[in-house]
N, C-alpha and C positions, 0 to 999 in steps of 0.2 A: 504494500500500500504506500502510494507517494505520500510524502509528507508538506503537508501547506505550511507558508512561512505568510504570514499575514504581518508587514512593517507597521511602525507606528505611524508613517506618514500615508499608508495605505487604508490604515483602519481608521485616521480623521477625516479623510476622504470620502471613508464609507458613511459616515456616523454624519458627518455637514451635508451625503446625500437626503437624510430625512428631514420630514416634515415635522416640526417643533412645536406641541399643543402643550399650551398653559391653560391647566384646570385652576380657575380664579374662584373662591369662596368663601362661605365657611363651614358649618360641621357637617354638610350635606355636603358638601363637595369630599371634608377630608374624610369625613365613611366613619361620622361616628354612630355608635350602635351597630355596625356591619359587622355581621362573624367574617374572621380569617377577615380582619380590617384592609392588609396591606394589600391583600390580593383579592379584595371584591368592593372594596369603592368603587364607584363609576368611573372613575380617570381611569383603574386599573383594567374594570371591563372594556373601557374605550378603548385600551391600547392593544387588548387582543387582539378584539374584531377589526381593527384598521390593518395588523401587522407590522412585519418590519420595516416597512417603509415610512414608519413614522415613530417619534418618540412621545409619548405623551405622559409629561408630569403632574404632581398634584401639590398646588398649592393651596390648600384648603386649611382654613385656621376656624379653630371650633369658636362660635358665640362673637364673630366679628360681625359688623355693620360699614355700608356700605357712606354713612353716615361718615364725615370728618366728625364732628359735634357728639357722634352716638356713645355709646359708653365704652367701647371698645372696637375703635376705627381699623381698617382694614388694613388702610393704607399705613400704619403707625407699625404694623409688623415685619418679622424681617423676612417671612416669606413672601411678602409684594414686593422687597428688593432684590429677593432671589430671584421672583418670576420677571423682571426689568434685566437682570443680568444674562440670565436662562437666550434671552435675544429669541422670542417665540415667533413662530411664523404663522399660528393662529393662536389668539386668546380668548377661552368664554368660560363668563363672568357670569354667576350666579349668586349674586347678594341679594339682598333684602329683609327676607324673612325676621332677622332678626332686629331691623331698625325698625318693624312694625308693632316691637314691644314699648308701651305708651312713654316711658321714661325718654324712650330715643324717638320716636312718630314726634314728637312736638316741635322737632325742628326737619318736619316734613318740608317745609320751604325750602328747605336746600337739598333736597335729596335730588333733585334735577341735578343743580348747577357741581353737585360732589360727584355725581353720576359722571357728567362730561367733564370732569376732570381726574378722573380715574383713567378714562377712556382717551384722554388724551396722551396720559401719561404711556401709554403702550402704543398710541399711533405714532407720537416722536422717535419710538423705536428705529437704527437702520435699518429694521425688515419689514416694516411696515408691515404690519399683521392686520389681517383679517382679523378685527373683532364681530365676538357674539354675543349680546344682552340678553340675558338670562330670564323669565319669567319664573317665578318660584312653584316650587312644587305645592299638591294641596295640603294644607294644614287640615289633617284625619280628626284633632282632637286639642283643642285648644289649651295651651301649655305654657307656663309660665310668662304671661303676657304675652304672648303670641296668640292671633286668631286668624280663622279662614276668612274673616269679614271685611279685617283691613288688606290683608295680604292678597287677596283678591282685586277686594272695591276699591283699596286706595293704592297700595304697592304696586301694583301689578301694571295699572294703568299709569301711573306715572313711568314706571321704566318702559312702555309703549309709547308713550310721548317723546321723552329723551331721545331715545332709539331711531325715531323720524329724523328730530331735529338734528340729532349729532349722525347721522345718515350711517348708519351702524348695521349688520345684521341684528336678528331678531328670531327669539326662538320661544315658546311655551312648553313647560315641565309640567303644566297641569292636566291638561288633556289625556296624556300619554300616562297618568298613574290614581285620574279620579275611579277609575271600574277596581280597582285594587286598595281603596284606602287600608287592608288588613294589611297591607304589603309597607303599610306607616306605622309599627305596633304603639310606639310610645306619640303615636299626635303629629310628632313634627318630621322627625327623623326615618326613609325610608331604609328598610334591611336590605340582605344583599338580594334580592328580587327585585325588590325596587331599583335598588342601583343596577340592576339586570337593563328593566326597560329604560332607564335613563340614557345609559348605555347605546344599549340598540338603537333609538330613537337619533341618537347624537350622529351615529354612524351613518344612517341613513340620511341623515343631513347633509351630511361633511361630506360623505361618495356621492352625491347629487353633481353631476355633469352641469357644468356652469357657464353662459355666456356671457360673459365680462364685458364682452364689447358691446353689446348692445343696449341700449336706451329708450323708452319708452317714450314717442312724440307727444307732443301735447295737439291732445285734441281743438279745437277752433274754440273758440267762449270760455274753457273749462276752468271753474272753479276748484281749486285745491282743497281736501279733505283729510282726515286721518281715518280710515278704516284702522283699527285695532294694530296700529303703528307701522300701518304701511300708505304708502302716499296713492291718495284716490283722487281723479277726477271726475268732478259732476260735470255735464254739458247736455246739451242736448243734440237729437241729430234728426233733423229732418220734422223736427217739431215735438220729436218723445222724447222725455227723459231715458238718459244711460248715465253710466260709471264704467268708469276701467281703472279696477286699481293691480297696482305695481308690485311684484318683489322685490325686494333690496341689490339680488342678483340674478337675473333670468338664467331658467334651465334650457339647457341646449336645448336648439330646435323650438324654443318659447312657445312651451302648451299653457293652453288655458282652460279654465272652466268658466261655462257659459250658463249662468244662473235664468233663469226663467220667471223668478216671482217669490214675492218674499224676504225683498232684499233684506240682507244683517241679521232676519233672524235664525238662529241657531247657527252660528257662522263656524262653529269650530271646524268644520271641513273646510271653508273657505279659505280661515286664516291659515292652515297644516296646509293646502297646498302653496299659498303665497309663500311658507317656509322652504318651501322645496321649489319657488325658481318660477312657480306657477302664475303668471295673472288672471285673475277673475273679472270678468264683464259682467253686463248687465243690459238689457236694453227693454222696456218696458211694453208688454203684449197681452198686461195682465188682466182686461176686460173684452179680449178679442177671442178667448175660449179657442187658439188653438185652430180657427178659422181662418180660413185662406190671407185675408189681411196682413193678421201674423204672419204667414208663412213671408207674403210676401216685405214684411217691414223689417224680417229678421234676413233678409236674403240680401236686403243692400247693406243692413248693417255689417253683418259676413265681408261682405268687401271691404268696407271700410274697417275693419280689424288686421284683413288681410293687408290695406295700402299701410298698415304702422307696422307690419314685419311680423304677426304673429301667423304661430303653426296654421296650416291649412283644414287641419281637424279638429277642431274642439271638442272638450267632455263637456256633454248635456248634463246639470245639474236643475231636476225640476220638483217640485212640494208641491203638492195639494193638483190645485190647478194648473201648476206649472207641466204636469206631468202633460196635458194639451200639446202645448205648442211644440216642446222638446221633440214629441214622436212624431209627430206630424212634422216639423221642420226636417228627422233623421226621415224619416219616409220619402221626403223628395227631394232630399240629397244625402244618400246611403254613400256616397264616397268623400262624405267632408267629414265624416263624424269617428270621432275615436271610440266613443263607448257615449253609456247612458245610465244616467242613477234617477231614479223617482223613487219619492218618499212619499208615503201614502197617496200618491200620486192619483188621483183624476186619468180616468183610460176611456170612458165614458159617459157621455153628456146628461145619457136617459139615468143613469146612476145619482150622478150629480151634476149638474144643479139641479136635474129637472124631480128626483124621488120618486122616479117611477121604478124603482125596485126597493131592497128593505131600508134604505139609507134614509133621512131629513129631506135630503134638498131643500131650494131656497126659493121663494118665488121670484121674488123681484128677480133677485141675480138671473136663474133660467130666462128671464122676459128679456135679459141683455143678452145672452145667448144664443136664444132664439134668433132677435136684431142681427147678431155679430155672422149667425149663418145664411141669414134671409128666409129661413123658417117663417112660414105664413101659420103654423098651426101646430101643433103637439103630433099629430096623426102624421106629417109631414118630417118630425124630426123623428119620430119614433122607429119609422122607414130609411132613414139616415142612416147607412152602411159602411163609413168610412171611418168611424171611431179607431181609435189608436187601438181598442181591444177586437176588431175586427181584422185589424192589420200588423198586428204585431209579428202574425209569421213571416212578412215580408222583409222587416228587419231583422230574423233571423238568416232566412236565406244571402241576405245583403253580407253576414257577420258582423255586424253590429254587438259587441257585447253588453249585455243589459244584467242591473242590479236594482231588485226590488226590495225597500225597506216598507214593512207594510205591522200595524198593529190590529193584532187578531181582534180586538173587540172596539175598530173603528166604526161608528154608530154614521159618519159623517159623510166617507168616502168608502164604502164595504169594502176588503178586498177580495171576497170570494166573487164583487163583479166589477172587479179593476187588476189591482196589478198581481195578487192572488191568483188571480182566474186567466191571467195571461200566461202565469210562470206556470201554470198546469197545463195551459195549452201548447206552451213550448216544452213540452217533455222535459224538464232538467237543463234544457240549453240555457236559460236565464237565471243568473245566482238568484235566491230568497233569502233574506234575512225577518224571520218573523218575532216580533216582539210581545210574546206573550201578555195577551191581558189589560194591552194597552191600548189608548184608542188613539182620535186624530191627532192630539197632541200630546206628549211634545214630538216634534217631528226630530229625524236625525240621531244618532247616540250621541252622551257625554264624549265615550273618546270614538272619535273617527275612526278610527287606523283600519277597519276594513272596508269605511268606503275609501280610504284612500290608498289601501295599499291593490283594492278593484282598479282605481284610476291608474295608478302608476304600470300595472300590467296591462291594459288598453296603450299607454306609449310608450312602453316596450322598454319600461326603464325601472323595474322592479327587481331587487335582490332576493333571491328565492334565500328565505334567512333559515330554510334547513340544509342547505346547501353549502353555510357561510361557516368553516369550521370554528371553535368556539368554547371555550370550560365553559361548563355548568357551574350556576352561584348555588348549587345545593347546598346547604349547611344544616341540617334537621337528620343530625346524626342516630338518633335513635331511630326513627320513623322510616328512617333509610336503609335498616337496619346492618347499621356499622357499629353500634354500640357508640358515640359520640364521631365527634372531627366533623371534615368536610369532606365535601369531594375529591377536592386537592391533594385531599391525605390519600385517599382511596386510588388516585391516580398514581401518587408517590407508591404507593405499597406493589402495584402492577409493576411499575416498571422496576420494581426492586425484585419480583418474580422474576418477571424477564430476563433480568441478566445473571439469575442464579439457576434459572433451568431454561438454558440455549439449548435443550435437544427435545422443548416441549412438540409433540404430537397432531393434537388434535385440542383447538379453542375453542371455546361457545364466546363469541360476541354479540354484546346489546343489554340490555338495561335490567329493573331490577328482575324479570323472571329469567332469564340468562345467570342470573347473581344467586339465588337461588337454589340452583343445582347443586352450591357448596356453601353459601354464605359469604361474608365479607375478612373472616380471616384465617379458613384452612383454604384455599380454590385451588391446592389439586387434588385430583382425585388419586382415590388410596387402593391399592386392592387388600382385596380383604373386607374393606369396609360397608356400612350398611347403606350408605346412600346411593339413592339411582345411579348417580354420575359414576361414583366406585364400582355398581355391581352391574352395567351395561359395558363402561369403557374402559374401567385402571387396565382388563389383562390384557389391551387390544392396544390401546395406545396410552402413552405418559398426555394425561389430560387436564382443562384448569377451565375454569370458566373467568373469564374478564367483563361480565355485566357488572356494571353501578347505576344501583337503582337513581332512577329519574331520568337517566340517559334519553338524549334525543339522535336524530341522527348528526346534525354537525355535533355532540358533543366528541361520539365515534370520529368522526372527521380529525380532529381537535385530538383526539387521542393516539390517531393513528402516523399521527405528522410530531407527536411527541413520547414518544417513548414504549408506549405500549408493545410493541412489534419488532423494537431495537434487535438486528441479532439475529433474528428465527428464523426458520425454514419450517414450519409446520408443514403435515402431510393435509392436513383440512382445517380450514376455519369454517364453521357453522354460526351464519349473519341473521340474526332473527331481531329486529328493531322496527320502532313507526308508533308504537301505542302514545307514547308519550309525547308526541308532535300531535297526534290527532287530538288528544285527553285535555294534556295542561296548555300546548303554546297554541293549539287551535287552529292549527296548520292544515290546508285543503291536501287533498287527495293528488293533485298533483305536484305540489310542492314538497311531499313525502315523495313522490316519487323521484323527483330530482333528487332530495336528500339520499335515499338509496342507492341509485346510479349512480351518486358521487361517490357514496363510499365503496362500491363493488370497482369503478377503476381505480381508487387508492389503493384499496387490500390489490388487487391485480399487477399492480406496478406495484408495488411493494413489498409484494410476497408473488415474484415470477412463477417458481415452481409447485406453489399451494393452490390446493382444489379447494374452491367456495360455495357451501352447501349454503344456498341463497334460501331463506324462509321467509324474509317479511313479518307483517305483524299475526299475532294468531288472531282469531276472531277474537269478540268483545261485547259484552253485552246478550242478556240471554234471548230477547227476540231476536229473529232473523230481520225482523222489519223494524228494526231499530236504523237509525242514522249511522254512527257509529259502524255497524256493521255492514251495511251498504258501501261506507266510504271504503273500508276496510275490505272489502270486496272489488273494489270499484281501483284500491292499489296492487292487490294479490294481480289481477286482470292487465292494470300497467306494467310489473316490470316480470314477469313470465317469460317476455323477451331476451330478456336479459342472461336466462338459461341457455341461450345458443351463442352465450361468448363462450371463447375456448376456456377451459378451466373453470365454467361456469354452472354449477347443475340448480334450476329451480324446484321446490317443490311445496306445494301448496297444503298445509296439514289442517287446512277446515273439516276436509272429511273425519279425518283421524278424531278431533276434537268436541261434533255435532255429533247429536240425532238426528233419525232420518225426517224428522219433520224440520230440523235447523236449527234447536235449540244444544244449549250445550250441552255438554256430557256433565252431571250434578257433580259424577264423582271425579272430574277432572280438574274445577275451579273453586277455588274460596269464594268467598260471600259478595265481593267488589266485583266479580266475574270478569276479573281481569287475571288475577293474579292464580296460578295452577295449587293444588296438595298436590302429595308426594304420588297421588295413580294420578296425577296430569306427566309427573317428568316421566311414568313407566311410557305413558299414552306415546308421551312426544319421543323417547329413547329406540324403541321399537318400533315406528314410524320412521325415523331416519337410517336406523343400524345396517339396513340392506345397502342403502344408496353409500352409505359411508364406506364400505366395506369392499365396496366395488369401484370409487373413488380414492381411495387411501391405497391401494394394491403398490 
């Protein structure tokens, strides 16, 4: 083996090649209350998921304020002179929360002008960094002078104002961790989950493809505005009221979302894609029902978006009524349209306004309706055949991708005769997010992130994040059943297997029913001994199971690019993974299956001569017509393929594990009917021992 000689003038070379992030805060940034502190604060998760291509520090000082005047200023410590010395090529700044303690809020008046003087103090920089202003995370439980009330209502918007003014990026930490306030135990401070989606969230930012060059023209008349600290113009065009507001920095190939009705409210998807580069429009069509008018009023203003340089496609963003115009505009230009979201969306006139099915409707309104179509009579629109739910299979044909947010117990707009009754009509071609129990309002979720991460896969700029390799911030050592530690530990102990038995056999990889087979501290198997794994495999081959529980697929990813594998020549790894992307991170069917695929050509390149006994997830859930299990069906069916790479064998053990009606086998699953007893590993061990046998030769 050659030996590298790496100079010290070589390795400054390599080390000034990266990208230099200054994590700015205070105990939210430095990861107080985070188990395994050093290695799951959010700096620490940010700098995984970025890689080596970048270094990212943490300057987080617990109980600082962003406040000169606060009781404990920011700028007065010696890690804001570190991060000045550091010479960062991006800095984001996440203060606040704690100047919102009444003691320190009283010299609110300054919290601006301290703000842009923080922020100046890193723009003088010679590397002129990209700053990012921080919005604070939610406050779960109001603590020691700190409340959700001001850190919202008062903090939050002033550093949205600053942020315009000092022309700064701009980011929100609330959206991204209100569906998880458990994920905050003590109120303020989130644990390493938390700092997980922090994380992730940051990442997805910062990889967002950027065009620097480009500038958003000002419209003819336009009045200058703040939408929620990004710069908006009102104008009018053609005699309607519009807006167009701006990102801080447009995303390559400058997509937009093209709202329909309802402007500002429930904005959080609006403002999450303005964070990623996105401009949001508006043009107003909202007494035109979707009626040719519209089509036609939205058809010049299309051009006129197109004469300022933005994408050719826009996402359809439509509520209530808005859901009118949107399909009806994507209907008669099925090749300008990237994708389309209604939310409780209107697909139907005779629905609403008019209440001629089980919904309200509205009189008057229908009577403008009516007007807007040229409908002489009820009997005349009743016969009306063009509704967006008549036609909606023609936007499937077109490929139009469509996401329905619809609340099952909406009194207003039904959705069994709207966007309900369309997503059944397109057999599964159109995603459903259904909101149990809920009616017309409120429209939209708290956190966006699956309608936006539906948009960002419409412009073909989405990070498949089971694909993104990645430790896991597990730390619920008992529950995990490690007996305490983290993950970390758990990954440390693997790879300390590994290089004390290079002449392992035969692996079981993936998560905790993988783990299982031995538990978290004997995992090889013994012959002699009583367990499955001992008395199917010790006399056949020196065997170990490497599952830790919680595992996702990139965590596998992430394990196999670090140490786990060091060294071996296994005769078979046995890859059975995907439960816990579906379960906890809520990952679609085929974004598992990316995750999979990635790891079947890691282990392939990484173990040349090793045969990969591909399983996937096992079923889940004890109806067959559960979701869950559909989806879980619907990946076994995706990477099946993947058994005809060389060295590849698939094998699908649902049969093994059902009754013939599809229910599970009682005596194969514990009570979560996820997890196997000890006749699930006999079930699963005799189910593979043929293929293994004849694969290991």
């Amino acid at each position: 083996m050659k030996s590298i000689l790496i100079t010290s003038a070589a390795l400054t070379l390599s080390l000034a090649a990266q990208t230099k992030i200054a994590c700015v805060g205070d105990s939210i940034t430095f990861g107080a209350g985070v188990a395994a502190r050093e290695k799951l604060n959010y700096p620490a998760q940010l700098g995984y998921l970025l890689g080596d291509d970048y270094e990212v520090r943490n300057f987080g000082v617990s109980a600082r304020t962003m406040l000169n005047k606060g009781d404990r200023p920011y700028t007065k410590e010696k890690a804001y002179q570190n991060s000045l010395s550091f010479e960062p090529n991006i800095v984001i700044i996440k203060l606040g929360t704690n100047d919102s303690k009444p003691h320190n809020w009283k010299f609110k008046a300054e919290f601006s002008d301290d703000t842009k003087s923080l922020i100046k103090s890193y723009r003088d920089l010679p590397t002129k960094p990209r700053i990012i202003l921080c919005q604070p995370v939610p406050v779960a439980k109001d603590r020691w002078g700190i409340t959700e009330k001001v850190v919202r209502k008062e903090v939050a918007p002033l550093i949205r104002q600053t942020a315009l003014e000092a022309d700064v990026e701009l980011f929100d930490f609330h959206p991204k961790l209100i569906n998880h306030l458990d994920w905050i135990p003590d109120g303020v401070h989130p644990n390493a989950f938390g700092a997980e989606v922090m994380a992730r969230s940051l990442h997805t930012y910062l990889t967002t493809e950027r065009d620097e060059t480009f500038t958003t023209e000002s419209m003819e008349n336009a009045k200058l505005g703040n939408f929620h600290g990004y710069a908006m113009q009102n104008f009018k065009f053609q005699g309607t009221s519009c807006k167009v507001v701006s990102p801080k920095v447009a995303a390559k190939g400058k997509p937009w979302v093209w709202r329909a009705r309802f402007w500002g409210h429930q904005p959080q998807f609006d403002v999450t894609m303005l964070e990623l580069g996105w401009h949001v429009v508006y043009c107003d069509v909202a007494n035109l029902f979707g009626a040719p008018k519209a089509i036609e009023r939205w058809d010049k203003f299309y051009y006129a978006m197109q004469s300022i340089g933005l994408s050719k496609t826009p996402f359809l963003e439509g509520m209530s009524r808005g859901g009118l115009p949107i399909h009806n505009w994507a209907l008669a230009n099925p090749k300008k349209v990237a994708g389309l979201y209604g939310d409780n969306c209107v697909m139907d006139i005779k629905s609403w306004p008019a209440g001629f099915g089980s919904g309200k409707g509205h009189a008057k309104t229908w009577e403008q309706c009516k007007n807007a179509y040229g409908f002489k009579s009820d009997d005349e629109a009743k016969a009306f055949k063009a509704n967006p739910i008549d036609t909606v299979e023609k936007l499937k044909q077109a490929g139009i991708p469509l996401l329905y947010l619809v609340g099952t117990a909406d009194d207003v707009v039904p959705g069994m005769e709207n966007a309900q009754r369309a997503a059944q009509k397109l057999d599964g071609y159109a995603e459903l997010i259904l909101k149990e129990g809920k009616g017309h309002h409120p429209h939209a979720l708290p956190n966006p992130k699956p309608i936006v991460d539906f948009a960002l896969r419409c412009n073909y700029s989405f990070t498949n994040p089971a694909a993104l390799p990645s430790p896991s911030a597990e730390f619920r050592g008992g529950p995990a059943g490690w007996g305490g530690g983290t993950w970390w530990d758990q990954l440390t102990k693997i790879n300390q297997l590994t290089q004390a038995n290079q002449d392992l056999e035969l692996i079981f990889f993936g998560d905790s029913i993988s783990q299982s087979w031995t538990g978290s501290q004997k995992r090889l198997a013994e012959k002699g001994g009583k367990r499955p794994i001992d008395r199917y495999f010790a006399d056949k081959w020196k065997t170990a199971s490497f599952g830790i529980s919680g595992d996702r697929t990139e965590h596998l990813l992430y394990r196999l690019q670090n140490g786990n594998f060091d060294g071996l020549n296994p005769k078979a790894v046995v890859l059975m993974i995907g439960v816990n992307n579906l379960l906890t991170a809520r990952h679609s069917a085929d974004q598992i299956t990316g995750g999979i695929e990635a790891l079947v050509e890691e282990l392939t390149a990484k173990l040349p001569e090793t045969e990969i006994l591909l399983l996937g997830p096992f079923p889940s859930g004890q109806n067959p017509e559960e979701a869950r299990r559909k989806t879980i069906a619907k990946i076994q069916q995706n990477i099946a393929p993947l058994g005809d790479k060389e060295r590849v064998t698939y094998l699908d053990l649902a049969p093994a594990f059902t009754n013939p009606d599809g229910s599970l086998k009682a005596e194969a699953y514990s009570g979560d009917k996820i997890h196997l007893r000890p006749k699930g590993y006999e079930i699963w061990a005799e189910a593979i021992l043929p293929t293994l046998e004849k694969i290991s030769q």
